[in-house]
PLY file of the C-alpha trace (Angstrom):
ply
format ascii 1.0
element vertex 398
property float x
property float y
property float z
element edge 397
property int vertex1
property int vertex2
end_header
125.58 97.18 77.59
127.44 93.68 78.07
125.22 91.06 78.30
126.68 87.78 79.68
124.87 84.34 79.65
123.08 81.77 77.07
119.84 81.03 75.79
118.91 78.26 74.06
118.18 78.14 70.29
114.89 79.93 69.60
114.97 82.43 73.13
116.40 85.14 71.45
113.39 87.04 71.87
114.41 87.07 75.68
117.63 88.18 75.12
116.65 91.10 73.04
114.10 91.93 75.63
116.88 91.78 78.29
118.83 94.18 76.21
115.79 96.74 75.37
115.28 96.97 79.15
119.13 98.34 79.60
118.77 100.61 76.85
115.40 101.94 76.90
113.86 101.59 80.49
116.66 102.53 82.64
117.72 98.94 83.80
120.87 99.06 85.94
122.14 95.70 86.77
119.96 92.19 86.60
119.54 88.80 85.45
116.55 86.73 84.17
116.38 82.47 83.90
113.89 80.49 82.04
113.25 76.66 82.70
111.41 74.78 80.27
110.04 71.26 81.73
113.29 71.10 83.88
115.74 72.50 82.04
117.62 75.96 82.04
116.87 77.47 78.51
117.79 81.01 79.36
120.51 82.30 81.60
121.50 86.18 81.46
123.12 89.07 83.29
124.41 92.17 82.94
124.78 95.86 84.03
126.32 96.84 87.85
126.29 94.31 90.59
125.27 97.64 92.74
122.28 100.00 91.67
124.65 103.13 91.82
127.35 101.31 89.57
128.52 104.43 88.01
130.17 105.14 91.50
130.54 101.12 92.19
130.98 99.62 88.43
131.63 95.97 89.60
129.99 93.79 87.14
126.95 91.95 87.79
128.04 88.41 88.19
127.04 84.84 87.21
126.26 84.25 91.30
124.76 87.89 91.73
121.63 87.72 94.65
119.31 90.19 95.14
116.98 91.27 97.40
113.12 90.38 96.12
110.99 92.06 98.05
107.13 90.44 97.95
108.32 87.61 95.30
109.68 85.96 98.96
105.70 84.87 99.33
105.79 82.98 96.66
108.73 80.62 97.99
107.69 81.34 101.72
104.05 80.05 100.21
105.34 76.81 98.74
106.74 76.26 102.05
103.40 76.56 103.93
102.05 74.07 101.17
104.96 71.54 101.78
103.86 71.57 105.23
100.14 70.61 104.31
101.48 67.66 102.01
102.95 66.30 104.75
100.09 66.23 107.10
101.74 69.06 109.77
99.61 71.85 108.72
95.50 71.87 108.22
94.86 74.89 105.40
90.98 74.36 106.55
91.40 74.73 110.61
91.40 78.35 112.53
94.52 79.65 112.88
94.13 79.69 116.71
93.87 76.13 116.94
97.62 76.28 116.38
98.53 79.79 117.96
95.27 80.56 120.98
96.41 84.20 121.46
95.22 85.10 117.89
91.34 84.06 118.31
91.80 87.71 120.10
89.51 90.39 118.62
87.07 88.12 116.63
89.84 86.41 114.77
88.83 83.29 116.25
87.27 81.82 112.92
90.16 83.19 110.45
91.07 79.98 108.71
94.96 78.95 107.64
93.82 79.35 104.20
92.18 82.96 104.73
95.89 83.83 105.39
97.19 81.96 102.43
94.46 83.47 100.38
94.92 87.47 101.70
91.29 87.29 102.82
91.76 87.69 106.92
91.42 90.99 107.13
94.20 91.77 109.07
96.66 93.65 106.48
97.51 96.42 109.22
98.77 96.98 112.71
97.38 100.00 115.00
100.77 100.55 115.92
103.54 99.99 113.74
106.32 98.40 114.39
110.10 99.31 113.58
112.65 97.56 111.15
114.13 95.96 115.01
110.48 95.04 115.81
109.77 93.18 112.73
112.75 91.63 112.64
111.60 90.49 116.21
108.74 86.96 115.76
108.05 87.73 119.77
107.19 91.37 118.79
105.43 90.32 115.15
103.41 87.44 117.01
102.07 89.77 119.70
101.35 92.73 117.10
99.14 90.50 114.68
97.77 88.54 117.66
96.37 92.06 119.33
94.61 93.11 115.66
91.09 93.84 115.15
90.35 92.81 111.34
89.19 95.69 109.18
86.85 93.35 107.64
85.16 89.82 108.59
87.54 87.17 107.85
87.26 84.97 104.91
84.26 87.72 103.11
87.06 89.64 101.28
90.20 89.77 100.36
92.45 92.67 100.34
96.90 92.15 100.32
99.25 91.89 103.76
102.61 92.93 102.45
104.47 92.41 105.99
101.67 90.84 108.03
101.20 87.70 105.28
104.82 87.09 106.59
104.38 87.21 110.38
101.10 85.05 110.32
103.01 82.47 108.41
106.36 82.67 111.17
104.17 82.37 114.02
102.39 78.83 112.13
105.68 77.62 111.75
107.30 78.24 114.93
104.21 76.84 116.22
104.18 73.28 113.85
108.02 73.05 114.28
107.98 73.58 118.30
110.13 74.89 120.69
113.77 74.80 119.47
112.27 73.67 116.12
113.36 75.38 112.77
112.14 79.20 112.10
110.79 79.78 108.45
113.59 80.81 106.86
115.76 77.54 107.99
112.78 75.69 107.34
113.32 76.97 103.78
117.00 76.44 103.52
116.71 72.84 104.61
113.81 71.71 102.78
113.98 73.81 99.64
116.96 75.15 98.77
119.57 72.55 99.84
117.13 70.08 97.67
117.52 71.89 94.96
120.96 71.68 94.72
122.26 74.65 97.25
120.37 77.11 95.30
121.28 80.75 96.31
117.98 82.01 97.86
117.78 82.52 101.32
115.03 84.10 103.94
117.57 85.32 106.29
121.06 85.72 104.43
123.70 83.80 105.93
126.63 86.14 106.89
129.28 84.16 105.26
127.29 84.96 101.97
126.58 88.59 102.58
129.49 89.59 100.10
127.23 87.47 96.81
124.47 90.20 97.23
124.69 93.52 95.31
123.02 97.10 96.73
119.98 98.17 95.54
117.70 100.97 95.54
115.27 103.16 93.87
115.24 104.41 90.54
113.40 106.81 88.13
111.38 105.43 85.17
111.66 106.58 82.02
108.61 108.78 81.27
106.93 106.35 78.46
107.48 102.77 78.21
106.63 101.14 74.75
105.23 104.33 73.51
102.63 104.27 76.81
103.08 107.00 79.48
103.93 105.21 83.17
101.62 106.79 84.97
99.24 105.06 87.99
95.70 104.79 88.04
94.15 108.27 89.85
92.47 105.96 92.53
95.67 103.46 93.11
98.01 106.93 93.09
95.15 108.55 95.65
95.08 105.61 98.06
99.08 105.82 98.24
99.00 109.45 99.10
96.58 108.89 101.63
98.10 107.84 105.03
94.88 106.94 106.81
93.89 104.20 103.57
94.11 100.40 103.88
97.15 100.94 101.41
99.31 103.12 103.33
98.43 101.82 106.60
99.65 98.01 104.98
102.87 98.81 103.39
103.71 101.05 106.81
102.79 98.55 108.93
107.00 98.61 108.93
107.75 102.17 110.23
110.01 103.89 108.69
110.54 101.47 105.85
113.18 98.68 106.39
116.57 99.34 104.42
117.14 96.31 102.00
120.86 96.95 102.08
121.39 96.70 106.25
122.40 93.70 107.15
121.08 93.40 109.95
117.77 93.31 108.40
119.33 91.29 105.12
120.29 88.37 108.05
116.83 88.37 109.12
114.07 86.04 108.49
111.14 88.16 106.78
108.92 85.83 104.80
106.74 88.46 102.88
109.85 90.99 101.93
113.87 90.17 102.02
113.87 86.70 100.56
117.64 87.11 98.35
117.71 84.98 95.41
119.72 84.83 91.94
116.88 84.63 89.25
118.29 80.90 88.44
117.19 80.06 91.67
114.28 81.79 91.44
113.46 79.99 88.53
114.81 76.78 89.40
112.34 76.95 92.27
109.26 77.38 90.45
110.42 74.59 87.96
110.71 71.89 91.13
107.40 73.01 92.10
105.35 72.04 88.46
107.95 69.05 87.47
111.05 67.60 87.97
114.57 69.42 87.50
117.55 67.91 86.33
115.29 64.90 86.06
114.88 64.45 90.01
114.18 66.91 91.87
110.73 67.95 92.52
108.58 69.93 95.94
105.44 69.30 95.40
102.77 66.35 94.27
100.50 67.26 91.33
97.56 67.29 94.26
99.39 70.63 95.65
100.17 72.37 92.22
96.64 72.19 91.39
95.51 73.10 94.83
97.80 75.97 94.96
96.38 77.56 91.85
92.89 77.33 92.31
91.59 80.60 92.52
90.71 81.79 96.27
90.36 85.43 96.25
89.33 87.65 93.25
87.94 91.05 92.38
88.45 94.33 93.48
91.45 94.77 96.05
91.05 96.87 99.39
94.79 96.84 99.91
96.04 97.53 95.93
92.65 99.07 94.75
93.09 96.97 91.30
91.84 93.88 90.67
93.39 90.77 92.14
93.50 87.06 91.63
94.85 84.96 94.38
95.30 81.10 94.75
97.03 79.96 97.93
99.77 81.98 98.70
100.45 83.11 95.07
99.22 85.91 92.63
96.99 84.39 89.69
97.90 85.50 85.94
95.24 89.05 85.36
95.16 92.12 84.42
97.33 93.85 87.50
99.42 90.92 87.68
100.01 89.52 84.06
102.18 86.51 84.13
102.83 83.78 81.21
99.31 82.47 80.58
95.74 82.25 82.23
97.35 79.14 84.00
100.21 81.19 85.35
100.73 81.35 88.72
104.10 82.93 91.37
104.71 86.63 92.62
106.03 90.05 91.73
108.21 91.82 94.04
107.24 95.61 94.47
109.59 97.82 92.35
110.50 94.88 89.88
111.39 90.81 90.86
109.36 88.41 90.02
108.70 84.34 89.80
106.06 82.73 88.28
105.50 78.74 86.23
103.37 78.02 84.01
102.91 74.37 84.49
100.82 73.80 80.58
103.91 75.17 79.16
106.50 73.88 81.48
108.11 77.57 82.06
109.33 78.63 84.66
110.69 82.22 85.43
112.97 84.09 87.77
113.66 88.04 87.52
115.55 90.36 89.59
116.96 93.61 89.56
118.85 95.81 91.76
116.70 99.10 90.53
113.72 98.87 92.43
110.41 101.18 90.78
107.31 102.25 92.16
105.61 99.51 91.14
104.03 96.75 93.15
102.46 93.70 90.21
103.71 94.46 86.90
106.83 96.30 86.25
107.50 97.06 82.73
110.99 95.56 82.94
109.53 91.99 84.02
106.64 92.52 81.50
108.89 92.64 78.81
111.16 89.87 79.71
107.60 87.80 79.61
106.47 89.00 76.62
110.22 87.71 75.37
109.27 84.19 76.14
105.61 84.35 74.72
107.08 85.38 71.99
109.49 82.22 71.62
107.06 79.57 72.23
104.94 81.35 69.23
107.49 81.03 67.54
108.45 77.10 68.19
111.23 77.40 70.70
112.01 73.98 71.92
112.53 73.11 75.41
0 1
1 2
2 3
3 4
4 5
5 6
6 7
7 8
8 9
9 10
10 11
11 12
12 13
13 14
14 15
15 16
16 17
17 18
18 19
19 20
20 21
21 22
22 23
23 24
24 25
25 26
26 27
27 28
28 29
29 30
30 31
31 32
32 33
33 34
34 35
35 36
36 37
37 38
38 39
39 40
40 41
41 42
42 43
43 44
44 45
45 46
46 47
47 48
48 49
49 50
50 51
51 52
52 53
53 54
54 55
55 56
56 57
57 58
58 59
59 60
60 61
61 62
62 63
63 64
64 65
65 66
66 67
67 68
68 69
69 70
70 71
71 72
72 73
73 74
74 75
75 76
76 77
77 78
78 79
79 80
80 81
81 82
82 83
83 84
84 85
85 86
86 87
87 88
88 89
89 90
90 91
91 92
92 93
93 94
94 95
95 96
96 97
97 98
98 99
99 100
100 101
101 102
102 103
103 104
104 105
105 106
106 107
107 108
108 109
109 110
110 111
111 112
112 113
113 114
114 115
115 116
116 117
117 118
118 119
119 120
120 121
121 122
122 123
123 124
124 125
125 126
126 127
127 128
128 129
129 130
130 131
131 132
132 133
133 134
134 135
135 136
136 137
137 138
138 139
139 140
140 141
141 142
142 143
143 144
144 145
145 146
146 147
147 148
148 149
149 150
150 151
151 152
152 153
153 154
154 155
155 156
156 157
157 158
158 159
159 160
160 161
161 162
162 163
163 164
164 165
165 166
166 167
167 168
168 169
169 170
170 171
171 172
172 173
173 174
174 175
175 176
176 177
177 178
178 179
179 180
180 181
181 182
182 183
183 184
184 185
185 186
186 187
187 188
188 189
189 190
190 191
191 192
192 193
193 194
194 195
195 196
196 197
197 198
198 199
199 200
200 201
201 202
202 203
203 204
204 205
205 206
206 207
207 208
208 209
209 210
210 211
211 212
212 213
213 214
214 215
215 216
216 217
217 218
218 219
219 220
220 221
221 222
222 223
223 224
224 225
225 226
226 227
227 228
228 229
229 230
230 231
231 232
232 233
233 234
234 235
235 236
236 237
237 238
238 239
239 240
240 241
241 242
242 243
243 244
244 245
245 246
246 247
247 248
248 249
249 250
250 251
251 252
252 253
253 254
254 255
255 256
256 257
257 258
258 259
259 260
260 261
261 262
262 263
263 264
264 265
265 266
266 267
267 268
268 269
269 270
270 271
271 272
272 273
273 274
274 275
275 276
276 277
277 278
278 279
279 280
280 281
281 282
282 283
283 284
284 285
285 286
286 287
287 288
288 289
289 290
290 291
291 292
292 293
293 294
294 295
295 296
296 297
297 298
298 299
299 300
300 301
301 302
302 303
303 304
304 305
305 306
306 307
307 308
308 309
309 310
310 311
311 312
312 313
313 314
314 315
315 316
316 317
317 318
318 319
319 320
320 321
321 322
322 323
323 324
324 325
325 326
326 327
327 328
328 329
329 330
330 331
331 332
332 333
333 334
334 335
335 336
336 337
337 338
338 339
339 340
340 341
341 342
342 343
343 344
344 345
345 346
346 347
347 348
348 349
349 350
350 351
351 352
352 353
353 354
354 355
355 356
356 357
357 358
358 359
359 360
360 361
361 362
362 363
363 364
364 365
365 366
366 367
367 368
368 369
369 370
370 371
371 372
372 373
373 374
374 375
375 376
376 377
377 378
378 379
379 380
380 381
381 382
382 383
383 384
384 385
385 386
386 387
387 388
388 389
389 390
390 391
391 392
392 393
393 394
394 395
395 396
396 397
């Protein structure tokens, strides 16, 4: 396999990883970045811009984007977070107080940061709604807005894959107003053009729709570092099961949205079709725990340690594991494993992920175009993290 890219002077662990993945657990195109305090240290690609390459063998590019599934939260997280800095958005005040058709159904005391924290209870819809629905914030608004809770909000937590991402598009379009600036502009604007133009996008701009390569499922090799890939019984059980909290959650999209339409690409779904290269993946999380490039930087020290504090933890009714969650972002744990215990970002199901680690000063950015079964920690990712453990054990500089 042709690997293209750098890393820095004691990262070779990564690369190797990188490599291993390609040759030993079925990797088919993707690229990983590292930032240490600010500053790219790792920066590689290879395999097939396009998951079935061997029909499509265009090489995976420098520019390369990628769909990330869940790993959007993280960035459509930040953004809620941004909006609390600045005064426009309370994290401790009802949700209703800024959208009064969702007290409806006793959600009248489900707090901003009950959403943030995947404790409001409302991870399904009674009805779900199509790939044209979702796509729809009139038709998202009024489906979360008409939910009974499964639980009483704020007394457990349990994950929203799609409705984490209408809750927050209804708060915005209600801080920014009428004719304001829908989520995924909001992102564009106050994220990504800071940054420096960075290729990640919730809501892929047409005129960039030929940068992103197709993905889709593949199989995974039947061991993985000598361990058999195999799901818990009760995490495998709760999949199969369509009346569970699981199944009901991930369907609230019915049938399942195709990452590679593009009408669905162009839309603005903050929990699932956030497109990113991993260097602006990772260039993202660096902004948020320090400056990059010596100047840029999204949020105040007051918000990074806000943003981490742990909010939700213990057993999950949505992923039946255990789950950490601060605001808006997985916590470093056993299902989710990130850099360190002060880790914090998002996995993608079937593979992306984004994380910083702000004692270190690392920050990460993974994707792939050969999306697993796997919703925290895909073996892939893991060992691309283990690669970068490994170098600052072994002195890597920054």
């Amino acid at each position: 396999m042709n690997v293209n890219g750098t890393v820095a002077e004691g990262y070779e662990p990564v690369r190797d990883a990188f490599v291993r993945n390609f040759a030993e657990l079925g990797e088919r195109g993707a690229a990983v970045a590292v930032y240490r305090d600010g500053r790219k240290v790792v920066d590689l690609w290879g395999g097939t811009r396009d998951v079935d390459g061997t029909e499509r063998p265009e090489p995976w590019e420098r520019d390369t984007a990628h769909v990330m599934h869940s790993a959007t939260k993280g960035v459509a997280s930040a953004a809620a977070l941004m909006l609390a800095e600045r005064g426009e958005l309370d994290l401790d005040a009802p949700v209703a107080a800024y959208w009064p058709e969702f007290k409806a159904h006793g959600k009248e005391r489900l707090l901003v940061r009950h959403v943030l924290a995947h404790r409001g209870g409302v991870p399904v819809v009674d009805r779900p709604l199509t790939p044209a629905e979702a796509s729809d914030p009139d038709r998202t608004a009024a489906a979360i807005a008409a939910q009974a809770p499964l639980w009483e909000p704020g007394t457990d937590h349990g994950y929203h894959p799609h409705t984490y991402g209408w809750m927050l598009t209804e708060l915005f379009r209600r801080v920014e107003g009428t004719g304001g600036r829908g989520i995924g502009e909001w992102i564009d604007t106050e994220i990504s053009r800071p940054l420096g133009d960075v290729d990640l996008w919730v809501g892929l701009p047409p005129q960039q729709a030929h940068r992103v390569g197709r993905s889709g499922p593949v199989r995974p090799p039947e061991t993985a570092g000598g361990l058999r890939m195999r799901a818990k019984r009760s995490v495998a059980e709760a999949y199969a099961n369509p009346d569970s909290v699981t199944s009901r959650a991930f369907a609230a999209i019915t049938p399942p949205p195709d990452d590679n339409d593009p009408a669905y690409r162009a839309a603005a779904h903050p929990s699932s079709n956030g497109i990113a290269t991993a260097d602006a993946l990772a260039r993202f999380y660096a902004a948020l725990i320090g400056d990059v490039d010596g100047g840029v930087r999204l949020w105040t020290p007051a918000t990074l340690a806000a943003a981490r504090c742990e909010e939700s933890a213990g057993p999950d009714r949505t992923l039946v594991v255990s789950t950490r969650f601060g605001l808006g972002f997985m916590l470093h744990g056993p299902a989710s494993p990130l850099l360190f215990p002060g880790s914090f970002g998002h996995p993608g199901r079937g593979g992306p992920l984004g994380f910083a680690d702000p004692e270190s000063g690392i920050a990460f950015g993974y994707v792939t175009n050969g999306f697993r079964k796997t919703v925290t920690a895909d073996p892939r990712a893991q060992a691309l993290v283990r690669g970068v453990r490994a170098s600052l054990e072994t002195g890597a500089g920054g």
